[in-house]
Each structure stands twice: as C-alpha cells, then as structure tokens.
N, C-alpha and C positions, 0 to 999 in steps of 0.2 A: 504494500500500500504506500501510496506517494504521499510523502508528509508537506502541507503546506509552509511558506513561509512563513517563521512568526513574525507581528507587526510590531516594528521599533518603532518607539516616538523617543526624538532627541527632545533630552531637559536640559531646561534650564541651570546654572549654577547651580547646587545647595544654599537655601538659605532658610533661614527660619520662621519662625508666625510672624503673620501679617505685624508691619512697624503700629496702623491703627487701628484704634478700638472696633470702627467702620468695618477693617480690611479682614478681622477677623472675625466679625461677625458674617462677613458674605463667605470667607469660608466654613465658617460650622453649617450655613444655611447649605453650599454645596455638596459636605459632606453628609447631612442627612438627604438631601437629595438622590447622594452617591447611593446610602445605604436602602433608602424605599427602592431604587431602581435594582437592586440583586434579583436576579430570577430565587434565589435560595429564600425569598423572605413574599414569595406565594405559598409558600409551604410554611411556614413559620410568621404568620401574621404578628407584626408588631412596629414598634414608632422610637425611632431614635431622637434624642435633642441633645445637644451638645449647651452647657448652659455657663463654661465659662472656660478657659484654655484651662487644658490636662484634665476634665471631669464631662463625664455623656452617662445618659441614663437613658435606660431603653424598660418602656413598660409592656408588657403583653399578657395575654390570659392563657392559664393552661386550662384543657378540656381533654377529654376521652378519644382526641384524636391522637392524642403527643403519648400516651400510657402504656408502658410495658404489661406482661402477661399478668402481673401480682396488682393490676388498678392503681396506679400512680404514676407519673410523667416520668417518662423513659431518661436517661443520663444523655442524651443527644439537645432536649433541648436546655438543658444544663449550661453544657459545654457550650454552644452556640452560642447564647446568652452571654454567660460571663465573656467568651471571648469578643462579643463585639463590643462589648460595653467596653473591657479595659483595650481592644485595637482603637475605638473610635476615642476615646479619653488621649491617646498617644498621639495618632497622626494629628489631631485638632493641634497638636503643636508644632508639625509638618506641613508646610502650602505648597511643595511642590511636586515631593514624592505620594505615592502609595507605599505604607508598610505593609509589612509582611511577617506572617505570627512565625518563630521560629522555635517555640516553645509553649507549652502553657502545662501547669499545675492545677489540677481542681480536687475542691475536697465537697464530697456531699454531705450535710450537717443535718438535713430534715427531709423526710419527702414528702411531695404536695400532688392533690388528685386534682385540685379544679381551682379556679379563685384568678384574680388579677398577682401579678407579679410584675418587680420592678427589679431591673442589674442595674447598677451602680458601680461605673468606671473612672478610676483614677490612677492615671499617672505619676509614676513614683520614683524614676531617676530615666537619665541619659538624657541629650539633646541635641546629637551628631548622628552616628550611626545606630546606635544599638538602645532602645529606649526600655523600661519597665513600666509594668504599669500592673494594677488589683482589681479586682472585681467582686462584690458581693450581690446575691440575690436574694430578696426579701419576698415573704409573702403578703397578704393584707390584712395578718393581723400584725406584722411587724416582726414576726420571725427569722432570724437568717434564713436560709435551707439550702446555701451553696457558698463554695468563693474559690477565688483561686488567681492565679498571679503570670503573668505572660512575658514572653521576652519577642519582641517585634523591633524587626530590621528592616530600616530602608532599600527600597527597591529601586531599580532603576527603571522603574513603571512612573510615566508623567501623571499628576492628576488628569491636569491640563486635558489631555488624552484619551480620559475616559469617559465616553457617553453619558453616563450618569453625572460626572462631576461638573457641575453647573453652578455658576459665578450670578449670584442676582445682577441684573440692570444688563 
C-alpha cells in the first residue's frame, strides 16, 4: 500500500503566550475551538474553557453509554478527560505549537455511574520544550474520582495549521 505524503506546515519561530491580555484571550477562544472541532469528542460529548493561562476545565456528563460490564464509567473516559484538561491547561501557554502528550499518570480515586462531571487542568512546570501539567476530576457532589499528571512536548505541528484552530476576528 502507497503511503501518502504527510503534510508539513512550516512554523513560525518559538515563542510564547500571546504579549496581550487580548492576544491571549483569542487564543484560548481558538483553542476551545480546536478542541469542539476533534472528531474524538462526537463520541465523548463535552465543553472545554480555558479561563486563565496554564488552567482549562472541561465539564461533561457521564451516562450508561461510557460504562464498563460492573455499571460504572469505563477508565477510557477517565483518561480522556484528565488528559485534555491538563494538554489544554499546557498548550494555553503555547501560541504557536501543538503539544503532544508524551506521558500521563492516572490514578482512579472513586467510581461514578451517571451525574455531571468537571476535569480540572493545571499547569505545573516547563515553558520551552517539555511542559507538566495535573488534572483532577470531580463529580457533583464534589468528590474527586480521578487525577493524574502529564508530560507534553512541543511538536513541530503549527496551530496556525490546523483547521480547527481558529483566531477570533
């Protein structure tokens, strides 16, 4: 089978979050853009906000669709979760690249069958190549029931680039 060519986009220098308040408000607004646009998140319905640089909270509801054979949300969308919360908590400090998960730790703390739930991502060291970042998942009545901790490396993937990542105005 003939493998097609992959598509390069040349970036820009490295640089870091947007200089204004402005510039980096239009990027958290493209990176939740980024993130509704994933084909992986029609299966996994839910809502990113990125609400200040290095912190994104992603709310969504678990149902009897996400549940393994024992009646409780499978570890798939665990992982999912925590990892987009602390990816998107990370790159929000990145405007040019997309990173890329090169790691993650998760620990299950409680299991949940149905209700609203909220991940909670923050960024916790690096700001060149190699960034850390945390994640915890809460249910509604305020329980943890997950968390776990990531290690995401710039790519040499442009935002710029990607269809989804869309700049207001």
């Amino acid at each position: 089978m003939a493998c097609s060519p992959m598509r390069r986009t040349v970036t820009p220098p490295d640089r870091g979050p947007p200089a204004s308040a402005s510039g980096a408000q239009a990027h958290y607004r493209a990176l939740e853009h980024l993130y509704a646009s994933a084909p992986i998140n029609n299966l996994f319905e839910s809502r990113l906000e990125i609400t200040a640089p290095g912190v994104a909270r992603i709310a969504f509801d678990v149902d009897e669709r996400v549940y393994h054979a024992a009646g409780a949300a499978h570890g798939t969308i665990y992982f999912k979760m925590l990892d987009d919360a602390a990816f998107y908590a990370a790159n929000s400090l990145v405007s040019d690249r997309f990173l890329l998960t090169t790691g993650f730790n998760l620990h299950f703390t409680k299991p949940v069958r149905a209700g609203k739930v909220v991940a909670e991502g923050r960024w916790i060291s690096g700001k060149r190549r190699v960034f850390i970042a945390e994640a915890h998942l809460t249910d509604e009545e305020g329980d943890e029931i997950g968390r776990g901790t990531g290690t995401f490396m710039r790519s040499r993937i442009a935002l710029s680039g990607l269809d989804g990542y869309r700049l207001p105005g």
